[in-house]
N, CA, C and O atoms as a DFTB+ gen file, in Angstrom:
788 C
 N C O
     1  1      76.787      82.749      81.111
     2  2      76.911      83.140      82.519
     3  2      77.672      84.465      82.639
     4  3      78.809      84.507      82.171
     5  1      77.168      85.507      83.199
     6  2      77.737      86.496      83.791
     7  2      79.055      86.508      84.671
     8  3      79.584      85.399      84.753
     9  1      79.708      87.560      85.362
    10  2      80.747      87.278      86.446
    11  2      80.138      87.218      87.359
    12  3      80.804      86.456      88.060
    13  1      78.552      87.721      88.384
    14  2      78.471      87.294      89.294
    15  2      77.439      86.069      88.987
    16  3      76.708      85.909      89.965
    17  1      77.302      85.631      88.481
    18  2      76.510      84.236      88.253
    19  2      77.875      82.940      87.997
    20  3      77.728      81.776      88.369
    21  1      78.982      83.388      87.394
    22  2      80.313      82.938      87.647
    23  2      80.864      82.638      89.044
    24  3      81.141      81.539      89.525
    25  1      80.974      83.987      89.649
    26  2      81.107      83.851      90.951
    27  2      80.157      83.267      92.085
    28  3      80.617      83.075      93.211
    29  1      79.004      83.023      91.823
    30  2      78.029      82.015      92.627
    31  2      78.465      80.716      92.324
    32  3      78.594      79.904      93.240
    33  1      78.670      80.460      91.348
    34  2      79.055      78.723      90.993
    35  2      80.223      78.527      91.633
    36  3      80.369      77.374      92.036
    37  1      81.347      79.484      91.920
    38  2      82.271      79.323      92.432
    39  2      82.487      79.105      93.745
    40  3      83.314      78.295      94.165
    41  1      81.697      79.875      94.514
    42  2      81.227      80.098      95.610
    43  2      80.961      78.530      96.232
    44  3      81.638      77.956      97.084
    45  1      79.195      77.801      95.197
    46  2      78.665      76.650      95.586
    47  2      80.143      75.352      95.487
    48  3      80.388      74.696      96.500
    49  1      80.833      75.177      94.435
    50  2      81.579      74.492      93.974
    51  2      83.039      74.940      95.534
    52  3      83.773      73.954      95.610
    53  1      83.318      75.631      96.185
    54  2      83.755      75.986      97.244
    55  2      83.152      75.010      98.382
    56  3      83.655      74.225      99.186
    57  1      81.974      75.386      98.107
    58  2      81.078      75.075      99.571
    59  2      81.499      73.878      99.509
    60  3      82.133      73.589     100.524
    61  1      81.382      72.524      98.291
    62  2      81.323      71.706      98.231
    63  2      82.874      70.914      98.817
    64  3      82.984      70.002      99.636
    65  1      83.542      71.370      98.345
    66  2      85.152      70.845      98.771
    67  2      85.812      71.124     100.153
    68  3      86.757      70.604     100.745
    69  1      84.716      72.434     100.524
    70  2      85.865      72.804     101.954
    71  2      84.571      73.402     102.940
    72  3      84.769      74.419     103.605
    73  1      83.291      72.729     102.983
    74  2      82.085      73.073     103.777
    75  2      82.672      72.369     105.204
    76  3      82.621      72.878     106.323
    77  1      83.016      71.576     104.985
    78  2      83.062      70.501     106.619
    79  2      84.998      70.287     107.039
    80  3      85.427      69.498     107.881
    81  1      85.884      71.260     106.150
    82  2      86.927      71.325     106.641
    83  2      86.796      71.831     108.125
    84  3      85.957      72.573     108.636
    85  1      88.050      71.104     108.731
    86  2      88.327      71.589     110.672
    87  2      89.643      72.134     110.702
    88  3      90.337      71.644     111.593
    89  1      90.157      72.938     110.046
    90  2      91.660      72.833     110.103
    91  2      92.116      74.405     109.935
    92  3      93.291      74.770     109.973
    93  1      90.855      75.373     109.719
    94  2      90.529      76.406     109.611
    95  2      90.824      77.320     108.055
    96  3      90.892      78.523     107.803
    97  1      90.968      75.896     107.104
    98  2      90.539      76.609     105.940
    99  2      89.307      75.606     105.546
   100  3      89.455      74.499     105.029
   101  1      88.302      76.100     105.829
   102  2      87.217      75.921     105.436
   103  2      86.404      77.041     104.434
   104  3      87.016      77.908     103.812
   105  1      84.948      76.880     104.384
   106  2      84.353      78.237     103.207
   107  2      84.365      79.380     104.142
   108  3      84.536      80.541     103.769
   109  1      84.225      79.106     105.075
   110  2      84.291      80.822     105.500
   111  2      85.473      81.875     105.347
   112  3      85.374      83.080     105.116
   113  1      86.884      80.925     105.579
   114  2      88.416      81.287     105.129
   115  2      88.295      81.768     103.867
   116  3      88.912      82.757     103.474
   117  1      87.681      81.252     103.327
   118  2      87.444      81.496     101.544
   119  2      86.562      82.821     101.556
   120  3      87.001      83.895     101.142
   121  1      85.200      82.641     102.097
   122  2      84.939      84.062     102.157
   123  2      85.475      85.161     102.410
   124  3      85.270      86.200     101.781
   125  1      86.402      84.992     103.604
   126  2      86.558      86.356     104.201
   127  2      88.251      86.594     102.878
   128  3      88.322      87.656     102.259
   129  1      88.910      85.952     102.757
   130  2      89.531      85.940     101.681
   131  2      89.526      86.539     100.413
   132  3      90.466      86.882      99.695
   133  1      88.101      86.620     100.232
   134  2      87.799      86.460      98.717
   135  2      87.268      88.056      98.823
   136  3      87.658      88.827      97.946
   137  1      86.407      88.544      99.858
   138  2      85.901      89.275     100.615
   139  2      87.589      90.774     100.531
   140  3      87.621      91.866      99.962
   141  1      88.471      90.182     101.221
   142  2      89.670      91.354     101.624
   143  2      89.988      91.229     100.196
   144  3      89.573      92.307      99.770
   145  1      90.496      90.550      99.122
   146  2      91.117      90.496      97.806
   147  2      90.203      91.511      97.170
   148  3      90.543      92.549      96.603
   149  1      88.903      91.010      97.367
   150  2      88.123      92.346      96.421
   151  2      88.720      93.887      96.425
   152  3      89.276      94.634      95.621
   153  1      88.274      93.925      97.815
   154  2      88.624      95.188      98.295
   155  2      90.223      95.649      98.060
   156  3      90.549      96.826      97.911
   157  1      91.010      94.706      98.053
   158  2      92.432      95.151      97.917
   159  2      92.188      95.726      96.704
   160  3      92.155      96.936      96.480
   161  1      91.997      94.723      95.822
   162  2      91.347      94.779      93.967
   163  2      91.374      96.512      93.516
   164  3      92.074      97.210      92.783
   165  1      90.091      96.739      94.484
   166  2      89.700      97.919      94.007
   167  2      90.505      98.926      94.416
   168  3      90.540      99.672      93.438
   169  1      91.279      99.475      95.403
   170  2      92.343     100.362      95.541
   171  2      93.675      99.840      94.963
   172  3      94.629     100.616      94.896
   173  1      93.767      98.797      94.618
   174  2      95.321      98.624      93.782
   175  2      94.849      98.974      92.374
   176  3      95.671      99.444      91.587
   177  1      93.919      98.829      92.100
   178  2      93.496      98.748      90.485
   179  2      93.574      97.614      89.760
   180  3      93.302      97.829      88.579
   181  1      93.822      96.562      89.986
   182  2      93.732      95.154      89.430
   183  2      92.588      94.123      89.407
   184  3      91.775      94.113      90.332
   185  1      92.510      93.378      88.528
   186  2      91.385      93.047      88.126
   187  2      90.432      92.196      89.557
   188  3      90.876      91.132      89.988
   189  1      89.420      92.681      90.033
   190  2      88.898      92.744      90.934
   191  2      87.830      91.301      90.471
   192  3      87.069      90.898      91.351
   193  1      87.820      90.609      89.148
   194  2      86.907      89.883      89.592
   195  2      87.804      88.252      89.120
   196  3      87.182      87.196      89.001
   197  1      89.502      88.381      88.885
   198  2      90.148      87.671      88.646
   199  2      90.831      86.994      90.538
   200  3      91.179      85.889      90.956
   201  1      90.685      88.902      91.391
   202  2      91.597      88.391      92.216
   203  2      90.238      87.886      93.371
   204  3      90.323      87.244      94.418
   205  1      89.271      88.353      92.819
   206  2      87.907      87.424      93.615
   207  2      87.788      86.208      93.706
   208  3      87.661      85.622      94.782
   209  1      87.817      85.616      92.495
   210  2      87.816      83.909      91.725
   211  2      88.535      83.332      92.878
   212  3      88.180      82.745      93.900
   213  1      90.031      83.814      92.207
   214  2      91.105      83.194      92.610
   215  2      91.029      82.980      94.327
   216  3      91.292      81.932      94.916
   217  1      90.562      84.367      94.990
   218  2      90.403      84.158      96.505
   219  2      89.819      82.915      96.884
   220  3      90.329      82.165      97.716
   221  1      88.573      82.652      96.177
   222  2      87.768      81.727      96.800
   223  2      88.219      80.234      96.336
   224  3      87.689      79.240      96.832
   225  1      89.231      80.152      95.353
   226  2      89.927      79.027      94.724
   227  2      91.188      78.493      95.380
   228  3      91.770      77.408      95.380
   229  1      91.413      79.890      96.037
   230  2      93.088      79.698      96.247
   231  2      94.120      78.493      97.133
   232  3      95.332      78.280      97.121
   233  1      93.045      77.915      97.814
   234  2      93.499      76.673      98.296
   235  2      93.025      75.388      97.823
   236  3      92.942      74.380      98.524
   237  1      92.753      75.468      96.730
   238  2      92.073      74.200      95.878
   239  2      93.608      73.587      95.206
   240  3      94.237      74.186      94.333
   241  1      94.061      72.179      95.871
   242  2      95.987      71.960      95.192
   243  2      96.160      72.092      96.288
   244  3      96.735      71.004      96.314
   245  1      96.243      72.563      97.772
   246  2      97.097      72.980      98.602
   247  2      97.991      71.510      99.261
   248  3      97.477      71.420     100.375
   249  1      98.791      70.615      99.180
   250  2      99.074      69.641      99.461
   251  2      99.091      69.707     100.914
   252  3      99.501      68.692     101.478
   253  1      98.772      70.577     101.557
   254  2      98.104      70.007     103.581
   255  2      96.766      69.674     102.830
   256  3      96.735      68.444     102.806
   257  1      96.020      69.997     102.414
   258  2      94.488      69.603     102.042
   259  2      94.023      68.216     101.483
   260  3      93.332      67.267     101.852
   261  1      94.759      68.595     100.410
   262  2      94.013      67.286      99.208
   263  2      95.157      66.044      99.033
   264  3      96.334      66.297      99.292
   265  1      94.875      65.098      98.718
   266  2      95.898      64.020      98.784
   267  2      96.490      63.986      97.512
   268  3      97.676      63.692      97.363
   269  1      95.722      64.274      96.567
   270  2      96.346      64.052      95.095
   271  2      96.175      66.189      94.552
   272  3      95.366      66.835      93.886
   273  1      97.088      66.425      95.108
   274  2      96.800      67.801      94.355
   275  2      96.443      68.218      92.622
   276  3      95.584      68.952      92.132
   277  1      97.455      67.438      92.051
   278  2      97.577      67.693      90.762
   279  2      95.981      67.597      90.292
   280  3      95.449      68.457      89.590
   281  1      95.364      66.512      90.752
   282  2      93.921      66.101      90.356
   283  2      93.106      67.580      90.760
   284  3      92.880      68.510      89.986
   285  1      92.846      67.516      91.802
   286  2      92.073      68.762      92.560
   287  2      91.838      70.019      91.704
   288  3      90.796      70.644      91.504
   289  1      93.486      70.283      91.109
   290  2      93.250      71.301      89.749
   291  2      93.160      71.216      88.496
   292  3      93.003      72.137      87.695
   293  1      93.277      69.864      88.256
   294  2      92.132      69.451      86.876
   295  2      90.965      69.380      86.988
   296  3      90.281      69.607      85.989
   297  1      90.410      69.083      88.087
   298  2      89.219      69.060      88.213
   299  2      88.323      70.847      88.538
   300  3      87.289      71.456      88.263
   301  1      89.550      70.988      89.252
   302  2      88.791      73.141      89.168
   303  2      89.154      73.418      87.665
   304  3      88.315      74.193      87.205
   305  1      90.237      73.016      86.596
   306  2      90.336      73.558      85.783
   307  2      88.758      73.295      84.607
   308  3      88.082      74.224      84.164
   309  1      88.572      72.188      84.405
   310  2      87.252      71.426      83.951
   311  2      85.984      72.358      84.515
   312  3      85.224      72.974      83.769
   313  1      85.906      72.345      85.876
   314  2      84.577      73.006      86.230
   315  2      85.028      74.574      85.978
   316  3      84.177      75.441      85.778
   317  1      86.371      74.846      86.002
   318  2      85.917      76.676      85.373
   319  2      85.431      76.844      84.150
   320  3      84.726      77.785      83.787
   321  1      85.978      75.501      83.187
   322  2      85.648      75.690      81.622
   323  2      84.053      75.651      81.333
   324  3      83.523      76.394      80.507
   325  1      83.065      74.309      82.429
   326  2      81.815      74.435      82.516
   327  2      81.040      75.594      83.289
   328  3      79.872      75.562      83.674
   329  1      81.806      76.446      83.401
   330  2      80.820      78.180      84.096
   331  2      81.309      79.043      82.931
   332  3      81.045      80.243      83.008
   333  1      82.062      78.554      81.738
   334  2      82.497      79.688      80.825
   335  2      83.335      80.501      81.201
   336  3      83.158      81.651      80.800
   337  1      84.248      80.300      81.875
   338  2      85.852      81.291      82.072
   339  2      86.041      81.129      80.749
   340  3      85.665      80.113      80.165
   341  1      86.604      82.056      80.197
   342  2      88.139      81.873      78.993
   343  2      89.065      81.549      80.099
   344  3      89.233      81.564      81.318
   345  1      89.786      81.116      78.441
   346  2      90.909      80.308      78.727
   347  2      91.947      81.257      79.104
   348  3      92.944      80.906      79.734
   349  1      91.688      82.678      78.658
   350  2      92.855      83.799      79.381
   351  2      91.913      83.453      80.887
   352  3      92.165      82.373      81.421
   353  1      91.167      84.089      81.354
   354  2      90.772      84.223      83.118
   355  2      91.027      82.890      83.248
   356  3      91.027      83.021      84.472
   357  1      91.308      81.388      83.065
   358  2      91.489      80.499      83.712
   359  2      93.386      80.468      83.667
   360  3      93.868      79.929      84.663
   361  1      94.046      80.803      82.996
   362  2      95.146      80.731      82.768
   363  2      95.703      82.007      83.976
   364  3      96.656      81.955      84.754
   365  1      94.767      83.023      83.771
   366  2      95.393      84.226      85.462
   367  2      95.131      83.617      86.463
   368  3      96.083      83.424      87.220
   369  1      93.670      83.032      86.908
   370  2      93.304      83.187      87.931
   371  2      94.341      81.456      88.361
   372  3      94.082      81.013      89.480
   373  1      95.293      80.698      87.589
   374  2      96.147      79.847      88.095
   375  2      97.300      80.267      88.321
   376  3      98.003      79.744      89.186
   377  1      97.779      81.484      87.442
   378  2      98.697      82.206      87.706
   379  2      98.824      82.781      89.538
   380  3      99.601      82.677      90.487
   381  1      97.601      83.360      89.224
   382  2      97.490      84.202      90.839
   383  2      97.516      83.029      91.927
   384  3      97.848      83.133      93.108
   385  1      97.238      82.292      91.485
   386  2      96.975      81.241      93.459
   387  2      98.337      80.002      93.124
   388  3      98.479      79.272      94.105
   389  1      99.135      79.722      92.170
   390  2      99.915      78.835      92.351
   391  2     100.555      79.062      93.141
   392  3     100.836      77.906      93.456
   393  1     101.421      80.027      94.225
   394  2     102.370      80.348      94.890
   395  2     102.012      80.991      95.789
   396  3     102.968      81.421      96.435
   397  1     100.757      81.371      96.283
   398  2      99.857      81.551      97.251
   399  2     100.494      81.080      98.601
   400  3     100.534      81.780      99.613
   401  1     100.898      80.037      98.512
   402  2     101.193      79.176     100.371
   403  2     102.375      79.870     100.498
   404  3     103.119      80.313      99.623
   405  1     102.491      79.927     102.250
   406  2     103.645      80.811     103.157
   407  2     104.926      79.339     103.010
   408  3     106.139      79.441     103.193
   409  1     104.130      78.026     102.624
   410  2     105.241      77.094     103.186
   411  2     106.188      77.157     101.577
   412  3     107.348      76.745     101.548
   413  1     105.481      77.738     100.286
   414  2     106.112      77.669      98.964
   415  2     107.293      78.339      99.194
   416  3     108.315      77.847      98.717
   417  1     107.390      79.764     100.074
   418  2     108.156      80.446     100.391
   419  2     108.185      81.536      98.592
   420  3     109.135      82.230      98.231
   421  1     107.292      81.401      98.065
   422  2     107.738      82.382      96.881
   423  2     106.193      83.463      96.499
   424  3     104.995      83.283      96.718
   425  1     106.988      84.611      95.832
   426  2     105.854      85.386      95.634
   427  2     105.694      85.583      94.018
   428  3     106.439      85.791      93.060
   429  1     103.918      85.351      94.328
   430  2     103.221      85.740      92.976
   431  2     103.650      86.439      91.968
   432  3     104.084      87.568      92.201
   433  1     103.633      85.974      90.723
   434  2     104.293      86.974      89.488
   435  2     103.131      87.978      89.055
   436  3     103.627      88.857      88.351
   437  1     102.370      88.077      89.152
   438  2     101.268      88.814      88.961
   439  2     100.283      89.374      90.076
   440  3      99.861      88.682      91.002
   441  1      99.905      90.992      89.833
   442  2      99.052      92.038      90.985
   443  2      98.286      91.169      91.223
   444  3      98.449      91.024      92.435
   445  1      97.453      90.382      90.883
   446  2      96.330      89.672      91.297
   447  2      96.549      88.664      92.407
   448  3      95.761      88.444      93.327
   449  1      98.340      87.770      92.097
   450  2      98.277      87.057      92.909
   451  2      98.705      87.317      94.388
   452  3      98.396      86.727      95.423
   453  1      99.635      88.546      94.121
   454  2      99.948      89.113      95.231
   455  2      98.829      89.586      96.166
   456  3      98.691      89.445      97.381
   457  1      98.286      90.017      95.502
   458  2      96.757      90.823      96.279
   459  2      95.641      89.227      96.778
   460  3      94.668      89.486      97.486
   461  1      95.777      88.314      96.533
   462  2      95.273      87.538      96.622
   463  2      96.206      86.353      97.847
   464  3      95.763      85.308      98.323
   465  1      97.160      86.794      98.012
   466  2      98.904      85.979      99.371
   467  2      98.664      86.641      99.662
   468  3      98.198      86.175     100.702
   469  1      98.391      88.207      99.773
   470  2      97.934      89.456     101.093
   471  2      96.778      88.736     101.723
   472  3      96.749      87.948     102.668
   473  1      95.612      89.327     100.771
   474  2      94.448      88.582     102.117
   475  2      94.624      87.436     102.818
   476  3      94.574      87.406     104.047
   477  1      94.877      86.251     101.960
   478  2      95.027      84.931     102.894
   479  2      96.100      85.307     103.708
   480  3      95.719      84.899     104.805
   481  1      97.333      85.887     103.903
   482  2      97.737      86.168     104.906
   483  2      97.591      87.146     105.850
   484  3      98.413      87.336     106.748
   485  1      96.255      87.987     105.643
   486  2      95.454      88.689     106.522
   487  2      94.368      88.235     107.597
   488  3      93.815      88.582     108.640
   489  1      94.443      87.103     106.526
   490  2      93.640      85.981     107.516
   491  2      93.972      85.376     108.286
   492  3      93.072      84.725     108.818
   493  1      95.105      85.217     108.737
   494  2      96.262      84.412     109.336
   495  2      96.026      85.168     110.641
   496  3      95.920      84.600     111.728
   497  1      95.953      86.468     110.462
   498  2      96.451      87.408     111.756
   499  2      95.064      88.008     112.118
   500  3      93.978      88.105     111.547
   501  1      95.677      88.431     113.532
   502  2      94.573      88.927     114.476
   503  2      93.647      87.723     115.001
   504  3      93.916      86.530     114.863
   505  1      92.265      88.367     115.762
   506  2      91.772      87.170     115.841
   507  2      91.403      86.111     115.475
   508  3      91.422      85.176     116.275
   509  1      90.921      85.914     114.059
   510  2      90.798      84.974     113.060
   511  2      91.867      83.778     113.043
   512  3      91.820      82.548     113.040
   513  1      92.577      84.494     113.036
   514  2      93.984      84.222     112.498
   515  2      94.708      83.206     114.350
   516  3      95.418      82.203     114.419
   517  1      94.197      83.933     115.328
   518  2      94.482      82.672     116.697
   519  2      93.448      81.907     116.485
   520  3      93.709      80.751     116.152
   521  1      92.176      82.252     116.594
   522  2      91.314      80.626     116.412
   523  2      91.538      79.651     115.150
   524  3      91.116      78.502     115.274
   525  1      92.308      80.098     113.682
   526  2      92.505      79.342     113.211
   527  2      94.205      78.795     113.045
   528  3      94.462      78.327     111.936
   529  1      95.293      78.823     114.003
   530  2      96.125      78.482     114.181
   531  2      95.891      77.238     115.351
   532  3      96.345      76.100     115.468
   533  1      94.936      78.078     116.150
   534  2      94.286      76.549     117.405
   535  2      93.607      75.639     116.629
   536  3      93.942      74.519     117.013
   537  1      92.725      75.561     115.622
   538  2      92.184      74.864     114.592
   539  2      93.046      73.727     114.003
   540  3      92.731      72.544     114.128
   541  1      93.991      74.088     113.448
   542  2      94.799      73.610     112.245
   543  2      95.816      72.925     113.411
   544  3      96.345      71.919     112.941
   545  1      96.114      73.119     114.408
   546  2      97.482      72.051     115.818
   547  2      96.273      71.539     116.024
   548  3      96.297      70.342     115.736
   549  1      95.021      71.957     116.459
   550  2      94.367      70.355     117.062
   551  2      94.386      69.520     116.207
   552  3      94.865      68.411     116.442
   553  1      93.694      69.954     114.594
   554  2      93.406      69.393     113.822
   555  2      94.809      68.183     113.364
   556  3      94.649      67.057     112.893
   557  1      95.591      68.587     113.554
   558  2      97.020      67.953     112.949
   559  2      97.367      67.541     114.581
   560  3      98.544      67.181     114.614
   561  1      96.810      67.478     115.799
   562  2      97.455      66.860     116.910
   563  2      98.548      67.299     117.723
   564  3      99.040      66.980     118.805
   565  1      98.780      68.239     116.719
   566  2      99.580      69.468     118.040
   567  2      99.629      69.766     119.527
   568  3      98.655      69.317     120.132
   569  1     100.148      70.143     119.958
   570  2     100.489      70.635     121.738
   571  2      99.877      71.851     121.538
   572  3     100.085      72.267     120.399
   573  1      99.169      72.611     122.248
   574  2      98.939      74.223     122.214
   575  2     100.229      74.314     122.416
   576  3     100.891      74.303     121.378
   577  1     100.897      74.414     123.537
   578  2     102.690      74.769     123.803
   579  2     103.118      73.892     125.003
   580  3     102.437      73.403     125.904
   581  1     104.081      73.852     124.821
   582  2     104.871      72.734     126.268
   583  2     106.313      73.538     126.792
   584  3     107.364      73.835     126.224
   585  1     106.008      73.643     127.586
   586  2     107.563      74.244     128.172
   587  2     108.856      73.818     127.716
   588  3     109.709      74.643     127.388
   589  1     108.997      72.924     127.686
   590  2     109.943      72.252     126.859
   591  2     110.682      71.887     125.476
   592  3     111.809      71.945     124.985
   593  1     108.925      71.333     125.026
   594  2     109.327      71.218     123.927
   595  2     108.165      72.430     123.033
   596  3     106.937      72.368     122.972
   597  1     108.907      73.258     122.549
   598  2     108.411      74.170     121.854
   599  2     107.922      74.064     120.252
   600  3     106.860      74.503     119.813
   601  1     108.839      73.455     119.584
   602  2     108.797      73.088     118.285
   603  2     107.594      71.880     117.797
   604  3     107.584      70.733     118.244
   605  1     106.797      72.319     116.980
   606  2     105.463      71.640     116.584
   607  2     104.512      71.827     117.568
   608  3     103.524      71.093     117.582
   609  1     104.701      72.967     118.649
   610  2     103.565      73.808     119.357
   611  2     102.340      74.538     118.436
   612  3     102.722      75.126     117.424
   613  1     101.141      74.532     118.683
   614  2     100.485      75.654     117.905
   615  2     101.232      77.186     118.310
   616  3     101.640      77.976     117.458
   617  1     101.301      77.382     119.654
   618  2     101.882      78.468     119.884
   619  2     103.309      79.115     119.297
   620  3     103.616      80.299     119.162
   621  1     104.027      77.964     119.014
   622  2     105.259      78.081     118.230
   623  2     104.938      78.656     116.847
   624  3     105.534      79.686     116.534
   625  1     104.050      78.105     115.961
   626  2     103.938      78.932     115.279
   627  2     103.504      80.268     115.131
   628  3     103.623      80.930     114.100
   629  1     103.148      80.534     115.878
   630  2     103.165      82.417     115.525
   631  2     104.183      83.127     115.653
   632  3     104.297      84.324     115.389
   633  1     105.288      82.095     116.240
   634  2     106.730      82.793     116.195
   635  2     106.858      82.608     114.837
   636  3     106.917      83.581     114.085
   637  1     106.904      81.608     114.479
   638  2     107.558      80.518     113.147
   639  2     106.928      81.268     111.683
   640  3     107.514      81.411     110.610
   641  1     105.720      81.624     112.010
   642  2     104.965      81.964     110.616
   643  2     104.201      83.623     111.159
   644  3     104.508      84.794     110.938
   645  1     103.409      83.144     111.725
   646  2     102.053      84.422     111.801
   647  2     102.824      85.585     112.615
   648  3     102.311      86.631     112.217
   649  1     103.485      85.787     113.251
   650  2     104.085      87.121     113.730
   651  2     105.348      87.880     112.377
   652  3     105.954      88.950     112.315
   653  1     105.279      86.744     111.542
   654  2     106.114      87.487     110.446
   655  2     105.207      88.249     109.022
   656  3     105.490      88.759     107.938
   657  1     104.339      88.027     109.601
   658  2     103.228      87.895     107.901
   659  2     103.125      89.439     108.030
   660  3     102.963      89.928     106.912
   661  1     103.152      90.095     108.723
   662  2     102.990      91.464     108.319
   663  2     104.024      92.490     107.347
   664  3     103.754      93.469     106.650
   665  1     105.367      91.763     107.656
   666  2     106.361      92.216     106.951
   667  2     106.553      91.272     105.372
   668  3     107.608      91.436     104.759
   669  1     105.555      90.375     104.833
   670  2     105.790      89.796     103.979
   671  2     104.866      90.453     102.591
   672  3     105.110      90.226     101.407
   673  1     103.648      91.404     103.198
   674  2     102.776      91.488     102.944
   675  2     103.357      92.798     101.559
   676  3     104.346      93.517     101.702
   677  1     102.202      92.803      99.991
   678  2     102.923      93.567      98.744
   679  2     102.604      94.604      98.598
   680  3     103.196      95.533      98.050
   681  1     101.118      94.541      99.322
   682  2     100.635      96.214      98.641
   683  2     100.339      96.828     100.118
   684  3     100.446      96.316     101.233
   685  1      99.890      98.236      99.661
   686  2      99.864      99.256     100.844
   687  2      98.603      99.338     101.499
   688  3      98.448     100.099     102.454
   689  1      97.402      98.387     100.923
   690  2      96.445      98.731     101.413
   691  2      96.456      97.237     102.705
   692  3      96.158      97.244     103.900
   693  1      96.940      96.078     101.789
   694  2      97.257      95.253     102.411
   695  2      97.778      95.591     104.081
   696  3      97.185      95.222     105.095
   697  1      98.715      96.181     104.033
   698  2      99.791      96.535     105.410
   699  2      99.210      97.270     106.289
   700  3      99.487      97.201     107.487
   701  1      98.198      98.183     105.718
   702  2      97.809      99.087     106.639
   703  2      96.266      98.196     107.552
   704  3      95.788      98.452     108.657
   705  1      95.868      97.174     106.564
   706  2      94.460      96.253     107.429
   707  2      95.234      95.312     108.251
   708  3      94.853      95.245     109.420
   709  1      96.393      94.447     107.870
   710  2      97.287      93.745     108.812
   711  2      97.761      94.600     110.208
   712  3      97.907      94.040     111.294
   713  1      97.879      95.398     110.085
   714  2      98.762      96.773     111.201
   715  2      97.852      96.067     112.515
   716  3      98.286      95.111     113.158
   717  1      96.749      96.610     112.736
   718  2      95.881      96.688     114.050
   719  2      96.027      94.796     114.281
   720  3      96.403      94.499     115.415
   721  1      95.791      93.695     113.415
   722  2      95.679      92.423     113.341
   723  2      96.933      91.964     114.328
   724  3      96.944      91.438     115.441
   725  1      97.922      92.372     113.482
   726  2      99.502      92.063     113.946
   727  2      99.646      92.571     115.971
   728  3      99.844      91.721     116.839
   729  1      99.530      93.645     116.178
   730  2      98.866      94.129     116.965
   731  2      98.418      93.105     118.379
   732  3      99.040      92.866     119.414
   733  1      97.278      92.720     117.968
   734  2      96.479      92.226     118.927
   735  2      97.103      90.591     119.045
   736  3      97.082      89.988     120.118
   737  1      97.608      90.040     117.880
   738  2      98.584      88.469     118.141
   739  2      99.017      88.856     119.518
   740  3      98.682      88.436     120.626
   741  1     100.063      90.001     119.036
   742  2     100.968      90.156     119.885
   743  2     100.718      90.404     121.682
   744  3     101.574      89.977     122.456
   745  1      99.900      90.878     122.026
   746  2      98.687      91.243     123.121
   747  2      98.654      89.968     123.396
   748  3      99.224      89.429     124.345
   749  1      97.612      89.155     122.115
   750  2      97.530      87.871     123.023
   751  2      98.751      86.987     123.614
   752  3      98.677      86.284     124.622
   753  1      99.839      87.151     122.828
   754  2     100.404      85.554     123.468
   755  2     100.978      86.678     124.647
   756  3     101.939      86.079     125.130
   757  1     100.882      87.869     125.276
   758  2     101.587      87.846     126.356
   759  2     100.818      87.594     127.122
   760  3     101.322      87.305     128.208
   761  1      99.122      87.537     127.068
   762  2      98.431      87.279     127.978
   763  2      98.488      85.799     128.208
   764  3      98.241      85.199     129.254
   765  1      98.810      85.379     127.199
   766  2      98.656      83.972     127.275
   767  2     100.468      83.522     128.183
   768  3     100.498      82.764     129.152
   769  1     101.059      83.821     127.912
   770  2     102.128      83.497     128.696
   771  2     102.074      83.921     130.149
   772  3     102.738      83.200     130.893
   773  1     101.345      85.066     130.801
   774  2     101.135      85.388     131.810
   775  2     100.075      84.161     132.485
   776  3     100.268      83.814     133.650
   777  1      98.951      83.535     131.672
   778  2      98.513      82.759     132.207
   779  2      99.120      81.396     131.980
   780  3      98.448      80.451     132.393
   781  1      99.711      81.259     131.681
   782  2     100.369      80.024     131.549
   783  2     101.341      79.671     132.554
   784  3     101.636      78.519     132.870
   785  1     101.909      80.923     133.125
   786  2     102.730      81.047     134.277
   787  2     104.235      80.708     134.582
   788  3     104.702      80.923     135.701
């Protein structure tokens, strides 16, 4: 198997685990993910088809997702060995996504993985990034927001998480596609507080 005949299996094997997610990491999160990492890839100079993989992998383990994580990545580790990764590209591309989540609070030891916590947290922001924060509180039973009680609001979090992701972000190409994203959050919740009244 080639890398993009690699990357199709990865792709299908995606579809399969996170096609009918509601919580707004589903395959399209993965696409557009996998999609910005490339592109980071290629202006940072880092391996562009490690921090691809990994994009479209990177929430495979995520303990909001899967119930038994540890399993989830024996089982991606097994199906990378049946598409023919080496055991170096399976050993990076775990490197790059172990520390991936905003809730780990830690950053990637390696360009790939960093470039790979940029996009998914590019995804977070702008519009994408409000329909899938409304996604993930319905999905989990959330309040959009309550006057009162603010805390475990969907709206609370964009204080809590997504209005900070721009300043968390490693590389420069990263910061400058977040810029306009960050931006328009901000736009919305005042509109949204104006209608809220």
């Amino acid at each position: 198997m080639n890398k993009p005949e690699q990357l199709l299996a990865i792709q299908a094997y995606c579809q399969e685990i996170f096609g009918k997610d509601a919580t707004g990491h589903d395959f399209f999160h993965l696409k557009r993910v996998a999609h910005i990492a490339g592109k980071i890839a290629l202006h940072e100079g880092a391996d562009e088809f490690i921090c691809t993989a990994g994009a479209w992998l990177h929430d495979v383990g995520d303990h909001k997702l899967f119930s038994d994580p540890a399993q989830a990545l024996v089982k991606m580790n097994n199906f990378l060995k049946e598409i023919h990764l080496t055991t170096e590209q399976i050993t990076n591309i775990r490197l790059a996504i172990e520390n991936i989540s905003f809730s780990k609070g830690k950053v990637p030891t390696t360009l790939e993985g960093k470039i790979i916590q940029d996009a998914d947290r590019i995804d977070a922001i702008g519009a994408i990034g409000i329909a899938r924060t409304f996604a993930y509180g319905g999905a989990k039973g959330q309040l959009i927001y309550h006057d009162e009680q603010k805390e475990g609001t969907s709206v609370q979090h964009f204080y809590d998480k997504i209005l900070t992701l721009k300043d968390t972000l490693h590389t420069e190409s990263a910061k400058r596609l977040a810029e306009k994203r960050h931006q328009f959050v901000k736009v919305y919740l005042e509109q949204f507080f104006e209608e809220w009244g």
